[in-house]
C-alpha positions in Angstrom: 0.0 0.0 0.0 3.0 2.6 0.5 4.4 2.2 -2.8 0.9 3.3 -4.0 0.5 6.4 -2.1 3.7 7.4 -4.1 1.8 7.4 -7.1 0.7 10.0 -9.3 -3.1 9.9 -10.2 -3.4 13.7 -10.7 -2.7 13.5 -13.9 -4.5 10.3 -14.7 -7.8 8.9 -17.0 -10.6 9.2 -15.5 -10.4 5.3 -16.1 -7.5 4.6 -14.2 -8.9 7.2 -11.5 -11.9 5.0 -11.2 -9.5 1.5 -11.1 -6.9 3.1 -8.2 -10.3 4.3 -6.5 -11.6 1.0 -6.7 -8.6 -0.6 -5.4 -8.5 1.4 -2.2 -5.7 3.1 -3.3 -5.4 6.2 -1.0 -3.6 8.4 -3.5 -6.2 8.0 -6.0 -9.2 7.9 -3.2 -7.6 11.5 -2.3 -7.7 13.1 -5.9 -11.5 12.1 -6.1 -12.6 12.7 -2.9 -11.0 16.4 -3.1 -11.4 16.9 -6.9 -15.4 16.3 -6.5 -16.3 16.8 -2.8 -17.6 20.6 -3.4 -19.9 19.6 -6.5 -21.2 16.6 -4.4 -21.6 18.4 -1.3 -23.3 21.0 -3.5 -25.5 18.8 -5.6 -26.8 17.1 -2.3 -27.6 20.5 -0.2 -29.7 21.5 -3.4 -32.1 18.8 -2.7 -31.7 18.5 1.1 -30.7 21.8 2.0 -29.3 21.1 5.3 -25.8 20.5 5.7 -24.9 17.7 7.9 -27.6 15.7 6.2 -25.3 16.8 2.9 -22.3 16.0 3.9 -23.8 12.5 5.2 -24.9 11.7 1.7 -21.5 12.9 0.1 -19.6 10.1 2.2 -22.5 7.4 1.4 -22.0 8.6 -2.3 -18.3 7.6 -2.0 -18.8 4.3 -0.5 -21.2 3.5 -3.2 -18.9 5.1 -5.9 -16.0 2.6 -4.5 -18.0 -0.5 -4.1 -19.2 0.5 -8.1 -16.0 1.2 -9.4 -14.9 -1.4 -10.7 -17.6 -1.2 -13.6 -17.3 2.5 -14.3 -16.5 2.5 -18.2 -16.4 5.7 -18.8 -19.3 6.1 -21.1 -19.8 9.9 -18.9 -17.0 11.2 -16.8 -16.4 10.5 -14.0 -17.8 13.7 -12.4 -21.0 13.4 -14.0 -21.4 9.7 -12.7 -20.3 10.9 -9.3 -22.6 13.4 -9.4 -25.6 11.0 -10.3 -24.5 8.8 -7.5 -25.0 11.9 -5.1 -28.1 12.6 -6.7 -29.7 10.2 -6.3 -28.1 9.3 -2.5 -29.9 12.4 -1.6 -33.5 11.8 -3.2 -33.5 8.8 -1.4 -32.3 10.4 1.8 -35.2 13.0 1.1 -37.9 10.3 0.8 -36.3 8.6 4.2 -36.4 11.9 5.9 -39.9 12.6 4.8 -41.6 9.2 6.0 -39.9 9.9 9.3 -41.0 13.1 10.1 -44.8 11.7 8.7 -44.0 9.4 11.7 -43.9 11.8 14.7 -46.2 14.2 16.1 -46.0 17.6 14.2 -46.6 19.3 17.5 -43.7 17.4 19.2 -41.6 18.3 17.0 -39.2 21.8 16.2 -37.5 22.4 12.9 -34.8 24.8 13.3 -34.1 26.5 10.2 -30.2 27.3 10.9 -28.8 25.6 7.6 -28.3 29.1 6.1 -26.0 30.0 8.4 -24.2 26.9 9.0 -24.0 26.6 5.4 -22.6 30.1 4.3 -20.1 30.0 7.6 -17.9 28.2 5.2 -14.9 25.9 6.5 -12.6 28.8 8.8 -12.6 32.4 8.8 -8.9 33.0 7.7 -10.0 31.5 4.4 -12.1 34.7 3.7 -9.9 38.1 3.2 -10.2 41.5 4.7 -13.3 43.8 4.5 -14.9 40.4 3.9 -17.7 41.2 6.3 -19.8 42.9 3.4 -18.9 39.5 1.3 -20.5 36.9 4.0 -23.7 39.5 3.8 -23.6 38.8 -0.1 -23.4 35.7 0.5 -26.5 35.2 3.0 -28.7 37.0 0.3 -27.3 34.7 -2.3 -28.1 31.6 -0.2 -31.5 32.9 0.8 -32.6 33.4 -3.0 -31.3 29.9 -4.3 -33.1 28.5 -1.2 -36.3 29.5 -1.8 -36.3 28.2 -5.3 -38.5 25.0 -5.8 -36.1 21.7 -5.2 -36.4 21.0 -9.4 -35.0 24.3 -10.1 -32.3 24.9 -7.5 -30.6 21.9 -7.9 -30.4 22.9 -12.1 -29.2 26.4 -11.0 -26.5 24.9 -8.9 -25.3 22.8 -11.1 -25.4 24.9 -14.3 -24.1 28.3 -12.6 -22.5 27.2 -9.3 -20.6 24.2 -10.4 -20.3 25.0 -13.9 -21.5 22.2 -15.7 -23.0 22.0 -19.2 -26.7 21.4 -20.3 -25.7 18.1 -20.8 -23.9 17.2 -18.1 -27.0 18.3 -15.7 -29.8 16.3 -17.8 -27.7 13.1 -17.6 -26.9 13.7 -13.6 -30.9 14.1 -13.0 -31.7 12.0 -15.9 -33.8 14.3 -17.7 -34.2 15.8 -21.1 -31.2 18.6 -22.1 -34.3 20.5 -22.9 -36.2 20.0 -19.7 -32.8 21.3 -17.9 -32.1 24.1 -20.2 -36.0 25.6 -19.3 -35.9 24.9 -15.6 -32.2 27.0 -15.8 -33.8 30.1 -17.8 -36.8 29.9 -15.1 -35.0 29.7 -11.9 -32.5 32.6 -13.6 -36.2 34.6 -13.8 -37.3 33.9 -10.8 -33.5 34.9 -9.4 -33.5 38.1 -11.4 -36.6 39.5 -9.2 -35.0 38.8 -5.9 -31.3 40.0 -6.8 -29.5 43.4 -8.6 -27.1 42.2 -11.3 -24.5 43.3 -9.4 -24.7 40.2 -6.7 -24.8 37.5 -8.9 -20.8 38.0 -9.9 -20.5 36.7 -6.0 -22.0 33.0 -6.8 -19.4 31.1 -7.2 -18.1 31.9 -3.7 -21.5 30.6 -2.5 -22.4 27.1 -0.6 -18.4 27.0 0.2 -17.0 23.3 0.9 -13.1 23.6 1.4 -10.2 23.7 3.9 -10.9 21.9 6.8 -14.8 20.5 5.5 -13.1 18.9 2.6 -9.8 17.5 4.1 -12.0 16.2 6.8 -14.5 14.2 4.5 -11.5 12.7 2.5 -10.1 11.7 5.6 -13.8 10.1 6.5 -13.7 8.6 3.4 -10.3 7.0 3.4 -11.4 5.3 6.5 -14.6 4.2 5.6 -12.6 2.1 2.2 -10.1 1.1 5.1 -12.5 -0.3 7.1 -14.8 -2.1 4.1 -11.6 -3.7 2.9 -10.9 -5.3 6.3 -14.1 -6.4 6.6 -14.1 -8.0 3.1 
């Protein structure tokens, strides 16, 4: 296992990314988990919008990533199939969520809506630079508008605008038509246009931050998790 930590995936396939990652190899397990954990982390909040239930799918995502590796054949990248993976993790989180809370006593219950802040805290405060105090503000009216678009529609906007990915690329994470993802975009960009001046959306792509500490603490979570699903095995 030492001799493969030496090697270099950074530069590799996404095919031979996939094989290392399959293998358990923790230099490979590394460039994944840090090359994609923002646009998973990202992709899940859109359709659970809180954090730690995000960042709980992104680590199930990568187990179920590593125990499907071994058949990834690049027919999409690797991102996009990652992306499905987390996708999908978090619809079916969603649905869990939802016939639990069917379960208990509404009035017994207390649903603390804190996830904008948590979420827009980002990972430490020396990450952000000076005079950033009006930035974090841009930020919390960022995250507000996104939020209150319906789940369809944020999770298009975050992946198209946020994240950076193509028509394409969004249609085959969600599995729906290019054209269906190219008129929920131009909608949610509507509705978004009403709520914010032109001058704010620039600040996007600071938005929904996952980095520094958050990210090298889920690779480390991840790197584990393999560790301990290979001993098992």
């Amino acid at each position: 296992m030492q001799a493969h930590e030496t090697l270099d995936y950074s530069q590799s396939d996404d095919l031979s990314l996939a094989r290392g990652f399959s293998a358990g190899e923790p230099a490979a397990v590394r460039v994944i988990t840090q090359r994609h954990n923002q646009r998973l982390f990202r992709a899940a909040w859109s359709i659970l919008r809180d954090r730690t239930e995000a960042e709980d799918v992104v680590q199930s995502s990568f187990m179920k990533a590593f125990s499907a590796a071994a058949e990834f054949e690049g027919r999409s990248s690797l991102s996009t199939w990652l992306t499905k993976i987390a996708i999908n993790q978090a619809l079916a989180r969603k649905r869990s969520l939802h016939r639990q809370r069917a379960r208990l006593d509404e009035k017994s219950v207390v649903i603390l809506e804190e996830y904008r802040d948590k979420l827009m805290r980002g990972s430490t405060t020396s990450l952000l630079p000076d005079g950033s105090l009006a930035q974090q503000q841009i930020r919390h009216v960022l995250g507000s508008a996104v939020a209150c678009l319906s789940d369809d529609f944020r999770t298009v906007f975050i992946l198209r605008h946020i994240e950076g990915m193509s028509v394409e690329e969004v249609a085959n994470s969600l599995e729906i038509l290019p054209a269906t993802a190219k008129s929920r975009d131009f909608r949610a960009k509507r509705m978004l246009k009403r709520r914010l001046a032109p001058e704010l959306k620039s600040a996007l792509t600071g938005s929904f931050p996952f980095a520094g500490a958050d990210c090298a603490a889920m690779t480390n979570r991840v790197l584990q998790s393999i560790c301990n699903a290979r001993a098992g095995a």
